[in-house]
Structure formats: structure tokens, C-alpha cells
C-alpha positions as CSV (number, residue, x, y, z in Angstrom):
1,X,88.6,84.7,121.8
2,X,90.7,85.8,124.6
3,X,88.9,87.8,128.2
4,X,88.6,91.1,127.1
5,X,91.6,93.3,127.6
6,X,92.5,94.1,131.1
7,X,96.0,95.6,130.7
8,X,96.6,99.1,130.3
9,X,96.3,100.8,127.2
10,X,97.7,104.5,126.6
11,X,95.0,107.0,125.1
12,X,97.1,106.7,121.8
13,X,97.2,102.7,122.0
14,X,93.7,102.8,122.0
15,X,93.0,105.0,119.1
16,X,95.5,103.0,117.3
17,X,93.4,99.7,118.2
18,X,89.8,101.6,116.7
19,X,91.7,102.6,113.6
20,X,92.8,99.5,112.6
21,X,89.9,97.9,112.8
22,X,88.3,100.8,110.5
23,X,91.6,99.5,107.8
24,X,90.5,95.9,108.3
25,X,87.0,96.5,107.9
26,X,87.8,98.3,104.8
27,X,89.8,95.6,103.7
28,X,87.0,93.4,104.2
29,X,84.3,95.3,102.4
30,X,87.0,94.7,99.8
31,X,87.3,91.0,100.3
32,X,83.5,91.1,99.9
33,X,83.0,93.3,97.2
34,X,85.9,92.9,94.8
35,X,86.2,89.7,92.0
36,X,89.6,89.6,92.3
37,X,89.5,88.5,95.6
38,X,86.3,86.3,95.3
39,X,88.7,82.8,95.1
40,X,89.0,83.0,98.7
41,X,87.3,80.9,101.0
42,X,89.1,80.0,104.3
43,X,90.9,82.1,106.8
44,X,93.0,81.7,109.9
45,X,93.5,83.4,113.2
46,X,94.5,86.9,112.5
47,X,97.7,88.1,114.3
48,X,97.1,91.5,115.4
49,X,99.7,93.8,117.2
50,X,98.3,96.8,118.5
51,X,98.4,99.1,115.2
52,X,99.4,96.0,112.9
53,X,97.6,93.3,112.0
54,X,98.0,90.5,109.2
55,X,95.0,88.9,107.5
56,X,95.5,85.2,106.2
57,X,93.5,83.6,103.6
58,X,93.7,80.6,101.7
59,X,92.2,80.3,98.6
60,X,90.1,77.5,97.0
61,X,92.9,76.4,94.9
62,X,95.4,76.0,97.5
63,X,97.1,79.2,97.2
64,X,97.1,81.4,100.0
65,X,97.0,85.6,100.0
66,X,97.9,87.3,103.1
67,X,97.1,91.2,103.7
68,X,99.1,93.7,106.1
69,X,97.5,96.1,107.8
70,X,99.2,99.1,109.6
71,X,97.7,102.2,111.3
72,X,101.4,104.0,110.2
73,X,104.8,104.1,109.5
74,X,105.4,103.2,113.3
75,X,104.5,99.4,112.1
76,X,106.2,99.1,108.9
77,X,108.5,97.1,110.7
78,X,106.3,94.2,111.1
79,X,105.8,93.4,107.7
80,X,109.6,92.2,107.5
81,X,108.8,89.8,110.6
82,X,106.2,88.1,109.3
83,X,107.3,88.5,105.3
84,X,107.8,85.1,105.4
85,X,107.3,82.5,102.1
86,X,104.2,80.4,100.9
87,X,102.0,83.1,100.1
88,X,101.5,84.1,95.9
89,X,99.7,87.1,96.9
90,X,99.7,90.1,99.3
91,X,98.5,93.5,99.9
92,X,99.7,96.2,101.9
93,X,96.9,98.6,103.4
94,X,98.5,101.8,105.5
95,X,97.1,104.9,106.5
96,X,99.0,107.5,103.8
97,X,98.6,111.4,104.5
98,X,95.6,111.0,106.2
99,X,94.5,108.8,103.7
100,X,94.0,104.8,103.0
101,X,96.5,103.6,101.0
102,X,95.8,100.0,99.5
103,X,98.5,98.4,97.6
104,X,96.6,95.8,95.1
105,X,97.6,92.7,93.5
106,X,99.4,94.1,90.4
107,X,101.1,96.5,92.4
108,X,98.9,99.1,91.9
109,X,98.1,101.9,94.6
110,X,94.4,102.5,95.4
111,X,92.9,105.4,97.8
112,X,90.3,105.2,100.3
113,X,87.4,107.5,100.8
114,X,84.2,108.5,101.8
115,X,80.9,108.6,99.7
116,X,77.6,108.6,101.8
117,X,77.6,105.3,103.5
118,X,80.3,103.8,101.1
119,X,83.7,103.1,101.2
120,X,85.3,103.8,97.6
121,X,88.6,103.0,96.4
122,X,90.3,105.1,94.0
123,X,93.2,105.0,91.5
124,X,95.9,106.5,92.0
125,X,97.2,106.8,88.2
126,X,93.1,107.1,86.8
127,X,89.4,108.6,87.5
128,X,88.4,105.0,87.8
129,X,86.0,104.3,91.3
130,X,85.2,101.4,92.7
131,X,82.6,101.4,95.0
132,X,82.2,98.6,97.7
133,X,79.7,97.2,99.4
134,X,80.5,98.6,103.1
135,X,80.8,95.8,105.5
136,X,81.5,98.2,108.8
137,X,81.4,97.9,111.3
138,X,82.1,94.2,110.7
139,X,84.1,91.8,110.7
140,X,84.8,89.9,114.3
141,X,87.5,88.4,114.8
142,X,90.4,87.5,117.7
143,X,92.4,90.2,119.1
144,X,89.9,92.9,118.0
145,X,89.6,96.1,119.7
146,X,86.7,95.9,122.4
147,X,85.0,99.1,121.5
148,X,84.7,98.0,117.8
149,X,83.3,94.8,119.1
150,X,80.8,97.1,120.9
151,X,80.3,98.9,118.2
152,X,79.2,95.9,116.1
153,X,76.8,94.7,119.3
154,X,75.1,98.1,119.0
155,X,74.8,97.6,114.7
156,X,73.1,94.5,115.5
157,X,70.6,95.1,118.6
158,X,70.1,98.7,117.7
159,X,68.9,101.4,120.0
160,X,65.2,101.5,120.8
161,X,64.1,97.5,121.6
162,X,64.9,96.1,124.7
163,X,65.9,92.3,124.5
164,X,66.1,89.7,127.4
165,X,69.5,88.4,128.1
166,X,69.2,84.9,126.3
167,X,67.2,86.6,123.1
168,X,70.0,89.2,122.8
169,X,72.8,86.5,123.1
170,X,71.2,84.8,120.4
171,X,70.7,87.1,118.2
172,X,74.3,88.6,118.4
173,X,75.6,84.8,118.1
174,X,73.2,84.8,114.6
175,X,74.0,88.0,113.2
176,X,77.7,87.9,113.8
177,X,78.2,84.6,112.2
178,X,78.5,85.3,108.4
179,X,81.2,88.4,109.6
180,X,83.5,85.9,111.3
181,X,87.4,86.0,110.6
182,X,89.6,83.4,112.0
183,X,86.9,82.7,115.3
184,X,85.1,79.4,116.2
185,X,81.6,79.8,117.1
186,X,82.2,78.1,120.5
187,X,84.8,81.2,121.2
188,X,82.4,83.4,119.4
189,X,79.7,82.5,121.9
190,X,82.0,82.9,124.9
191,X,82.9,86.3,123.6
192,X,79.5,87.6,123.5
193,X,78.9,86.5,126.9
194,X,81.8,88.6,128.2
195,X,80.8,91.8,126.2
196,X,77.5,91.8,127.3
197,X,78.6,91.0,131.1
198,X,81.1,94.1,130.8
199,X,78.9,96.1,128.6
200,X,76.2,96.1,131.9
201,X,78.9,96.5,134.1
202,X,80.0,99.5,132.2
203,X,76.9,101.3,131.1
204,X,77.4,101.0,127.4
205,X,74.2,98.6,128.1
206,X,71.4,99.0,130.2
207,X,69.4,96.4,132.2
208,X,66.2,97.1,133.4
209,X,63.3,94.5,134.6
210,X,65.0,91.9,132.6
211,X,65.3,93.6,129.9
212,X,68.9,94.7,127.8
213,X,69.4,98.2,125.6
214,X,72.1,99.9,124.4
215,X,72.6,102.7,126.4
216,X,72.7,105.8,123.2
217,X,74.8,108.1,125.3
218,X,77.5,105.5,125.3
219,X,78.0,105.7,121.5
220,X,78.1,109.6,120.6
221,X,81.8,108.8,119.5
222,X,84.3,106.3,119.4
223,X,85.8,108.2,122.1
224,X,83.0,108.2,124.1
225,X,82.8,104.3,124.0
226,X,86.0,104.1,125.4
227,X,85.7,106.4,128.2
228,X,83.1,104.0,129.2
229,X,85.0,100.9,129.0
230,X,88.2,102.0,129.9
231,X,87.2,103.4,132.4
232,X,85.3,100.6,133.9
233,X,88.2,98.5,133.5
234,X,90.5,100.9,134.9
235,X,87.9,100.8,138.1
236,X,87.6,97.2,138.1
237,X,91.6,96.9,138.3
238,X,92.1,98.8,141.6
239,X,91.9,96.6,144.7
240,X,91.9,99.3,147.4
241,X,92.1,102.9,148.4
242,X,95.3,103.3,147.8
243,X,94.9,102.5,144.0
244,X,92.2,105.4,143.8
């Protein structure tokens, strides 16, 4: 996994980057949850474009299944570029009036929703519901937006407990294991080492006598996660006083 991003990211960039990795987390509770997709055991590298991202899969019997993801219409556009042959299956999951809209493998159109803890796909044509198992706010993978990547450190180490460095590092490298898309655990392990170096820097964790914990204030919102960060890295970027 790559350093984390250092570039700059417009305010609507980065909303962009957190919704998509709300679609694809959908997607996987899907992947998890759903028997039509339970054929499929290995995945690559997922390409992800700021509001675009395509999921590849192969599947036990050599076939391979490949899902599009796009925050909008903005990104429709990629699916021709990487529409490319060799794959017997595909889905298509966009944002559509608000809503999830998740294109399924006999062409049929299922909506996304929200009961209690669970995300539920509906559809379209039928009362029928199917609920899956929620996987957010999982998976990890390469290229994934760093305050969903913070979000899943504070899923796994929680609020209260404090945790040396080494014990929290191995902990996150244990938990986030099973959720892994595409990522080696050798990049794995270098990517916790960054977030939690960056998360201290930033506030989003605290350390005090040794001891690491998420820092609660840091995770009222989405939003608030990313003032953190962003901010941070915008800080970290300027050299001198004339950058201020």
C-alpha cells in the first residue's frame, strides 16, 4: 500500500473518496453474504480512481467477475475504459437518486438501504429483501480513502482501552486480515505503521505514558475525521512562513 495521500484533495474529492468506500463496502457485505457470489475466492489489486473503483475477482473455476463502482454519473465514463474482455460476469453498483443502485448478475436492478445495523438490498420489480450480513466499515484494500482506513482502526481498537504501540500494531495486523482485498500482508503491515504514525501526529489517536487510544472527538463524523487529517497533512506540506 502506497504512503498515505499527500496531494491535495478538494472538499468534494474527499467526500467522493468516503462514499465510495461506503459502495464498496456494500458490495462486499454482498460478496460475503450472497450465494451467488460464494464461487469466488481470489482477488487482485483494486484500481480505484477517486469516485471509481473496479473490483476484480476470480473465481474458483477460472472464471473471473469484475464489479464497477461509481460515486455518480461523473464516472460513468470509466466503465468503457476498463470494459475490457475475459470477464463472464459483472455488476455495476452507482449511487441512483440518492440511492444505491446494484445491477445483479441477471441484469436485474437491486436498491440499497438502511435497516438498523444492516445493509438490505431491495428489488426493484418485487417486495423481495435481502438482508446482508454488514461488513462496514471493512474491507482494506490499496488506494482506499485514509479516513475509512481510520475508521476501520477505530472498529477494531475501540474507544475506552489504551494499547501499547506493538500490542495495537498487532492487533490491527490480526483483525484486518480476513477483510483484505487485493493487499499483501507485508504492505498491510507497512500501512498500519503509517496510520498509526499519522494518526498521533494528527490527533485522531492519543499517546500518553506509552500508551495509544482513539481520540472520540476525532470521530463525531466523517467530516470531522477529515478535518483532522487533512488538516494535518495540509500543515505537514508547508515548508515556511510564506506557505501559512
Amino acid at each position: 500500500m502506497p504512503e498515505l495521500e499527500k496531494r491535495y484533495l478538494s472538499p468534494q474529492n474527499r467526500k467522493d473518496g468516503i462514499h465510495l468506500h461506503k459502495l464498496i463496502s456494500l458490495v462486499y457485505s454482498a460478496i460475503k453474504s450472497e450465494d451467488q457470489f460464494l464461487d469466488i475466492d481470489q482477488v487482485e489489486e483494486p484500481i480505484i480512481s477517486d469516485g471509481f473503483a473496479l473490483l476484480k475477482f476470480n473465481e474458483r473455476k477460472g472464471a473471473s467477475i469484475r464489479f464497477f463502482i461509481c460515486v455518480d454519473g461523473r464516472y460513468i465514463g470509466f466503465l468503457n475504459k476498463y470494459n475490457y474482455s475475459g470477464f463472464e460476469r459483472k455488476v455495476v453498483v452507482t449511487y441512483a437518486n440518492h440511492r444505491k443502485a446494484f445491477d445483479g448478475i441477471k441484469g436485474e436492478k437491486w436498491y440499497s438501504g438502511r435497516d438498523g445495523n444492516e445493509a438490505v438490498m431491495i428489488l426493484a420489480d418485487s417486495e423481495v429483501h435481502r438482508s446482508l450480513i454488514p461488513q462496514a466499515p471493512f474491507p482494506i484494500y490499496v488506494g482506499m480513502d485514509p479516513v475509512s482506513f481510520f475508521e476501520c482502526i477505530r472498529a477494531i481498537l475501540g474507544y475506552r482501552k489504551g494499547y501499547g504501540y506493538s500490542v495495537a500494531r498487532f492487533i490491527l495486523l490480526s483483525e484486518f486480515m480476513p477483510f483484505r482485498l487485493g493487499i499483501s500482508g507485508e504492505d498491510l503491515s507497512r500501512a498500519i505503521d503509517v496510520y498509526l504514525e499519522t494518526g498521533i501526529k494528527s490527533g485522531i489517536i492519543i499517546s500518553r505514558q506509552g500508551k495509544l487510544t482513539i481520540n472520540g472527538k476525532a470521530f463525531r463524523s466523517t467530516s470531522v475525521t477529515a478535518k483532522y487529517y487533512y488538516g494535518y497533512i495540509e500543515r505537514a506540506r508547508k515548508k515556511s512562513l510564506y506557505d501559512f
